[in-house]
C-alpha positions as semicolon CSV with decimal commas, in nm:
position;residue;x (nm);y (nm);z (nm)
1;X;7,329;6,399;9,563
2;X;7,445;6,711;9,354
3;X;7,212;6,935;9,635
4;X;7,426;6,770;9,882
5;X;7,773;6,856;9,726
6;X;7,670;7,186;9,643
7;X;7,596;7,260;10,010
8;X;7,946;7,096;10,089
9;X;8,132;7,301;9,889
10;X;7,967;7,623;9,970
11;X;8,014;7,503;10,327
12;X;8,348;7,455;10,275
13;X;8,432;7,785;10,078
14;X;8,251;7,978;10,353
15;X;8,465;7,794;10,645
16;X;8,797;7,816;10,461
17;X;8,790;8,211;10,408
18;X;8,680;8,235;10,757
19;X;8,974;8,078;10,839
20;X;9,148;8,282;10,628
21;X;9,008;8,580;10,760
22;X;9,071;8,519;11,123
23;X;9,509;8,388;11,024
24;X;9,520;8,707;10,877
25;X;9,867;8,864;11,084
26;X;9,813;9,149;11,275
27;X;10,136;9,329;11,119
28;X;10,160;9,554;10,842
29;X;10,505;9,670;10,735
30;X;10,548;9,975;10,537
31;X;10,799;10,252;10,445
32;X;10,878;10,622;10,291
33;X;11,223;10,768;10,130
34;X;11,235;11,118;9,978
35;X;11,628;11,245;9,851
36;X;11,587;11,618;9,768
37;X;11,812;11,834;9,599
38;X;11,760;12,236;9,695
39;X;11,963;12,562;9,535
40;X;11,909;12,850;9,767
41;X;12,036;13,136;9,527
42;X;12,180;13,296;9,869
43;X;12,438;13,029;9,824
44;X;12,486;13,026;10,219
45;X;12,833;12,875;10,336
46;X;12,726;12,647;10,553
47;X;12,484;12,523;10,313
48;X;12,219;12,512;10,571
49;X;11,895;12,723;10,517
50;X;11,752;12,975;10,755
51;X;11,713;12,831;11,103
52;X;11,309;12,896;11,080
53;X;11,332;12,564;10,826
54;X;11,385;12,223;10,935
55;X;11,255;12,002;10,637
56;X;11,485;12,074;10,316
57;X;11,672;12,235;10,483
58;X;12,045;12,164;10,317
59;X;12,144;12,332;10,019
60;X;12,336;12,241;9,704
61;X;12,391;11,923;9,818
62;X;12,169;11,575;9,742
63;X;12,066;11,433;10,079
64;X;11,829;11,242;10,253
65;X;11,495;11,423;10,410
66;X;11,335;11,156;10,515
67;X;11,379;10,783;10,574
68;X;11,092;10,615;10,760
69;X;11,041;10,241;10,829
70;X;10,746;10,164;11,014
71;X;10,571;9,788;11,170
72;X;10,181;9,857;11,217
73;X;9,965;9,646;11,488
74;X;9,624;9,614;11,470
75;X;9,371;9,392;11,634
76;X;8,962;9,454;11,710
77;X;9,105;9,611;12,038
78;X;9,469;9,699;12,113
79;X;9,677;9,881;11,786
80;X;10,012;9,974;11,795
81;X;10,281;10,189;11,607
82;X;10,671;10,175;11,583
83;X;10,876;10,358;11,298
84;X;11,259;10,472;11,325
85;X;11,362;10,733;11,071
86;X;11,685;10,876;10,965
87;X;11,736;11,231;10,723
88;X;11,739;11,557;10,769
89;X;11,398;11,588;10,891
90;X;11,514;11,406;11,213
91;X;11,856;11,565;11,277
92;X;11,722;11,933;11,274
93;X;11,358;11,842;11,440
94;X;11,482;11,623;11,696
95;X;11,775;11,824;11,779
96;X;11,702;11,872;12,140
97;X;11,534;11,495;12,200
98;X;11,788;11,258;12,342
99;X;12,006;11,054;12,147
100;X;11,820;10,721;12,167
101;X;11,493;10,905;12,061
102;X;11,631;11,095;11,772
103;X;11,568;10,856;11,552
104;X;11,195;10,744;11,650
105;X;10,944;10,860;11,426
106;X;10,630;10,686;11,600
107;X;10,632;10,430;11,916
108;X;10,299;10,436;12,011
109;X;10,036;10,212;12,194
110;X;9,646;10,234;12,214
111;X;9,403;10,061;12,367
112;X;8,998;10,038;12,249
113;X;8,814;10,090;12,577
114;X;8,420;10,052;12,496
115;X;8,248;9,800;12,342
116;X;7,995;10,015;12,208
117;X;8,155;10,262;12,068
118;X;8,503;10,409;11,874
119;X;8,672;10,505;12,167
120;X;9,075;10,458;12,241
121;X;9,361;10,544;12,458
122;X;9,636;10,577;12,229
123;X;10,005;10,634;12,461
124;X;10,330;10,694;12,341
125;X;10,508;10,894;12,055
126;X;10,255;10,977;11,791
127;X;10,204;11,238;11,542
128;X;10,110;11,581;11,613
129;X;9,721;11,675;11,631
130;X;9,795;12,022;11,515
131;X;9,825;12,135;11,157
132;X;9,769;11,965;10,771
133;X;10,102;11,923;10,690
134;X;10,343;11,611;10,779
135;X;10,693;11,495;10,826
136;X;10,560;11,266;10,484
137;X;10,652;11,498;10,170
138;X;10,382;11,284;9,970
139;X;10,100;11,330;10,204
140;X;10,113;11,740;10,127
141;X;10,003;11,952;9,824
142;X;10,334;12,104;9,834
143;X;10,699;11,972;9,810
144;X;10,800;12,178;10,130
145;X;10,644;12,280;10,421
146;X;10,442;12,596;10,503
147;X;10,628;12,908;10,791
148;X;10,340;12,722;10,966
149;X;10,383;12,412;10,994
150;X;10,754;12,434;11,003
151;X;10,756;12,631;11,393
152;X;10,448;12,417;11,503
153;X;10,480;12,076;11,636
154;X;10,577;11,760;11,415
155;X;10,531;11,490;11,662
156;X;10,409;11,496;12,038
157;X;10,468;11,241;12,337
158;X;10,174;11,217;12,575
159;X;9,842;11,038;12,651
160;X;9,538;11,080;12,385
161;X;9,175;10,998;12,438
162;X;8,988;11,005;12,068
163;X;8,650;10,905;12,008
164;X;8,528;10,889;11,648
165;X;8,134;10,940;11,595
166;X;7,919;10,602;11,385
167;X;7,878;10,846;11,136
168;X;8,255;10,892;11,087
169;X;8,143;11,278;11,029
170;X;8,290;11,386;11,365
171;X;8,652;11,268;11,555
172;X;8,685;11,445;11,906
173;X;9,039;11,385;12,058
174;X;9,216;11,523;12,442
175;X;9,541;11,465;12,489
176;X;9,803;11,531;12,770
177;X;10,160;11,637;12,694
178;X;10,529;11,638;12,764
179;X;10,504;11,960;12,592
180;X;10,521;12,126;12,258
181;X;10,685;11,887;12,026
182;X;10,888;11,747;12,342
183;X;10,945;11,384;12,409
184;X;11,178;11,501;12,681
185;X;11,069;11,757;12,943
186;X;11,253;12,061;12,971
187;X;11,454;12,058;13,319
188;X;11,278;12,245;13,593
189;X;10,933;12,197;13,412
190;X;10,682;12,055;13,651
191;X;10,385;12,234;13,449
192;X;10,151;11,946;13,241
193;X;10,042;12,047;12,869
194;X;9,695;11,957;12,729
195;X;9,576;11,974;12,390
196;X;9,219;11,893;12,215
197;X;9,098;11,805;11,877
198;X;8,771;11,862;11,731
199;X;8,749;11,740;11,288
200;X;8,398;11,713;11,168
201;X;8,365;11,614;10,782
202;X;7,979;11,719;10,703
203;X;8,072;11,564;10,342
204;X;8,328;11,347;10,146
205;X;8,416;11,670;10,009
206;X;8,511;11,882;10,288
207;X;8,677;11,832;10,644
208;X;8,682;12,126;10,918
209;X;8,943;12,137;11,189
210;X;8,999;12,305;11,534
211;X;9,340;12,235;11,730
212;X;9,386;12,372;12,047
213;X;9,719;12,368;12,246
214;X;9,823;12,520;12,623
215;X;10,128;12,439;12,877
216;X;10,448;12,647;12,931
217;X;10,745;12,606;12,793
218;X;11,027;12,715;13,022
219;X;11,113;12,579;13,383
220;X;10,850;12,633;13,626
221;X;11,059;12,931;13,796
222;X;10,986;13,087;13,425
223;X;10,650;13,009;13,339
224;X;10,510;13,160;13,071
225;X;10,166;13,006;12,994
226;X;10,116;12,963;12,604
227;X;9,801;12,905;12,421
228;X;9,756;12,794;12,039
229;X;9,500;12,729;11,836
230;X;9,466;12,564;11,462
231;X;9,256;12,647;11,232
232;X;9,198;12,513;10,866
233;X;8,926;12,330;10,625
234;X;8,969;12,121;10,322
235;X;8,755;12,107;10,061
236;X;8,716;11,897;9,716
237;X;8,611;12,174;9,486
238;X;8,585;11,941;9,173
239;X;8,731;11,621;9,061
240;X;9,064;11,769;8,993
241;X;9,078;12,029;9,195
242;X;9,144;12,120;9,595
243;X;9,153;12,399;9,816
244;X;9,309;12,411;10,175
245;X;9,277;12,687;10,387
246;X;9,407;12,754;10,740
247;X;9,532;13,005;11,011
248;X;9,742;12,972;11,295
249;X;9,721;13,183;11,631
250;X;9,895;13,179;11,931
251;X;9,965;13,401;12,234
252;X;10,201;13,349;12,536
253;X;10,219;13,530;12,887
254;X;10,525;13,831;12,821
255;X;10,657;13,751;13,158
256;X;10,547;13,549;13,516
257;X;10,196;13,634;13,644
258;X;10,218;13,884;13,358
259;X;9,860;14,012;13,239
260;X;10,050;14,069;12,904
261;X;10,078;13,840;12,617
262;X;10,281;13,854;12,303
263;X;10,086;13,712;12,027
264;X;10,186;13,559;11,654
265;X;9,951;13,442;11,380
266;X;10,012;13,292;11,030
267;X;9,726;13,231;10,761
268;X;9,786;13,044;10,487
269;X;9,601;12,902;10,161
270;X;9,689;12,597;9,902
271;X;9,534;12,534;9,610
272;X;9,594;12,217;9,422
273;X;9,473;12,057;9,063
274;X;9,535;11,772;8,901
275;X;9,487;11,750;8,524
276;X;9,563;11,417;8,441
277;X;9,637;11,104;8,675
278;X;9,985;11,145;8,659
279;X;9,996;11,543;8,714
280;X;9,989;11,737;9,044
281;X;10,031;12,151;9,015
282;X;9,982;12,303;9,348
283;X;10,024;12,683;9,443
284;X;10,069;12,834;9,822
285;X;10,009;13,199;9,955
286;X;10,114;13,260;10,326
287;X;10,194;13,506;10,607
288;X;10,381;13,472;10,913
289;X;10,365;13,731;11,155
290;X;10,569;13,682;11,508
291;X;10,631;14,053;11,626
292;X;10,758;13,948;11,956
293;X;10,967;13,702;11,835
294;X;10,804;13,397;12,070
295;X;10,864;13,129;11,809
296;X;11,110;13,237;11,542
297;X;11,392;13,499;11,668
298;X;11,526;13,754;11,411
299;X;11,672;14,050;11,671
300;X;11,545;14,280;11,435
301;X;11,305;14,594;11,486
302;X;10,982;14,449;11,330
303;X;11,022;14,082;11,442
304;X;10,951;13,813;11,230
305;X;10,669;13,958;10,976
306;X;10,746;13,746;10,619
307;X;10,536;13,642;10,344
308;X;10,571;13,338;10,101
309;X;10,469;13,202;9,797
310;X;10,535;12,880;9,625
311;X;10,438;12,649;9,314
312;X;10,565;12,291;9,245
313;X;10,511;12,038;8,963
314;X;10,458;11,658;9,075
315;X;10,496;11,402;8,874
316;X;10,348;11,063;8,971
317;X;10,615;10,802;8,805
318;X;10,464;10,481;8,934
319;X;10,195;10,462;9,235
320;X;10,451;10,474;9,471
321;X;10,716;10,692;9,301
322;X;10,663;11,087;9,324
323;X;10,888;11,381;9,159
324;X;10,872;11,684;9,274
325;X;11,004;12,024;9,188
326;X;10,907;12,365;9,329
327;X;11,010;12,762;9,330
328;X;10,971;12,944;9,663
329;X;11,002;13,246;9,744
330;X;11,030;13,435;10,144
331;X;10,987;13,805;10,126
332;X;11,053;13,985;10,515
333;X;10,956;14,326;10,640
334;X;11,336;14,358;10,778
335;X;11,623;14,209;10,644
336;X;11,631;13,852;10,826
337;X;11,822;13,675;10,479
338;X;12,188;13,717;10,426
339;X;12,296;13,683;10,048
340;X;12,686;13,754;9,962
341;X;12,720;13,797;10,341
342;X;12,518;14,090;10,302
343;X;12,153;14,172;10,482
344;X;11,838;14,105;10,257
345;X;11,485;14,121;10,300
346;X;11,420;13,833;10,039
347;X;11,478;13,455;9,963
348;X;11,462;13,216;9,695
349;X;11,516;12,897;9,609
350;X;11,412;12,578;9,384
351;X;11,401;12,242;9,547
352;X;11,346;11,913;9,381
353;X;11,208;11,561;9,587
354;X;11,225;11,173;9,435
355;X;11,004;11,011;9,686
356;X;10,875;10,620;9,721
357;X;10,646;10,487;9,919
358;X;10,605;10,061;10,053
């Protein structure tokens, strides 16, 4: 008799998780808020920062950078995304997006289509498949973002095919695009963008990365093909410490049917360590170089050519509550900065981040 109501109840137990198991919603609900405070010592007027910046980008003043709330789908074969956002990050990024999409973060849909294998079609508004950095202040080493990742795209609107090996070592990814960090199509642009993906991790510790991008910006009457690749590996040097490491390079056609192509690069490299569980120091070295002003327009004699350096303090408050503070500095071959209403080659200025995560 005891054999008989041991078997029950293991019968039971195993039946009732199940059950569990299988009621278990498909939703997840989750959401970000990071108020930053930043002191450009320029003191600007306008207390905006130079136009090259779009996260951070108000000085003096307390405000909002990012506000995200964000519903999560996920079944064995169909997943879905849809966040709206509010802050600074989506007034200055989003500038040119129409109204009713200035305020989507993510609105995405994506289908599993083998059986056998980890392969989807993911449609929609999604996250951008170039670059390390993100929108998300906690998900980078540093408090802002990198020249880099600031004039690359953010988000992209298009069609994505990923497959992601058994091994989980390698994710290949193709994707076609409204354009470079367009949800809306530039009028008179016929011309399709494509973009690829290729991350293999050969360890826990490390995780290599090749980005490619190529469509045309302008209307079709215009076109100017551009081509971009990103490059950059991250590695887990020791318990407490990593090391991120990436370059940037991109060319576009001068003119129509032009032979020519203007070309801009920026390398840059992030190291990070975290003494104790709480702690976060991070450090960043970089160097934007866009002669021929094709992403960031200065009207000066050298172009954009400016270097940067940067260290911030984290403090982990809670496991969802991060403070931030870090020192920057920009220092330009010409005189891009105004300070006093007078041309300077340099910039500087100390931003601090409360940030919380649910």
């Amino acid at each position: 008799m005891k054999k008989i109501i041991l078997t029950a109840l293991i019968a039971f137990g195993f039946t009732n998780l199940h059950a569990q198991e299988t009621s278990k919603s498909p939703f997840t609900f989750s959401g970000y808020v990071e108020v930053y405070y930043s002191y450009d010592f320029a003191k600007p007027e306008d207390h905006t920062r130079p136009g090259f910046i779009y996260n951070y980008n108000r000085s003096n003043e307390i405000n909002l950078n990012l506000g995200l709330a964000k519903v999560n789908y996920s079944k064995e074969n169909v997943r879905g995304n849809f966040a709206l956002m509010a802050g600074t990050y989506a007034q200055y990024n989003l500038s040119a997006e129409q109204d009713l999409l200035k305020n989507v973060y993510e609105a995405n849909v994506g289908v599993k289509i083998s059986k056998n294998h980890d392969l989807w079609i993911d449609a929609g508004i999604m996250p951008s498949h170039l670059g390390f950095e993100s929108a998300i202040g906690k998900d980078c080493a540093n408090l802002t973002r990198s020249i880099l990742a600031e004039n690359s795209p953010y988000y992209e609107a298009g069609v994505k095919i990923g497959y992601t090996s058994a091994s989980g070592k390698w994710y290949l990814a193709g994707m076609y695009l409204n354009g470079w960090q367009r949800i809306q199509k530039i009028d008179g642009n016929q011309t399709p963008a494509f973009g690829t993906q290729v991350t293999y991790k050969p360890s826990d510790r490390a995780t290599l990365n090749w980005s490619t991008y190529v469509g045309n910006e302008q209307p079709d009457i215009d076109k100017k093909w551009r081509y971009f690749n990103n490059f950059y590996g991250q590695f887990k040097l020791t318990d407490k410490t990593n090391l991120t490491a990436g370059i940037d390079v991109g060319s576009q056609q001068s003119a129509k049917n032009s032979n020519k192509y203007d070309t801009w690069f920026s390398p840059v490299l992030i190291l990070q360590y975290k003494p104790t569980e709480k702690i976060q120091l991070a450090a960043r070295g970089e160097y934007y170089s866009d002669e021929k002003e094709v992403i960031i327009s200065t009207k000066t004699p050298n172009g954009f050519k400016t270097y940067g350096f940067s260290a911030n303090f984290d403090y982990l408050v809670t496991d969802n509550v991060m403070f931030r503070i870090e020192a920057r500095n920009l220092s330009s071959k010409d005189e891009i900065f105004a300070k006093n209403d007078l041309p300077t080659d340099t910039n500087t200025f100390v931003t601090t981040s409360l940030a919380i995560s649910f």
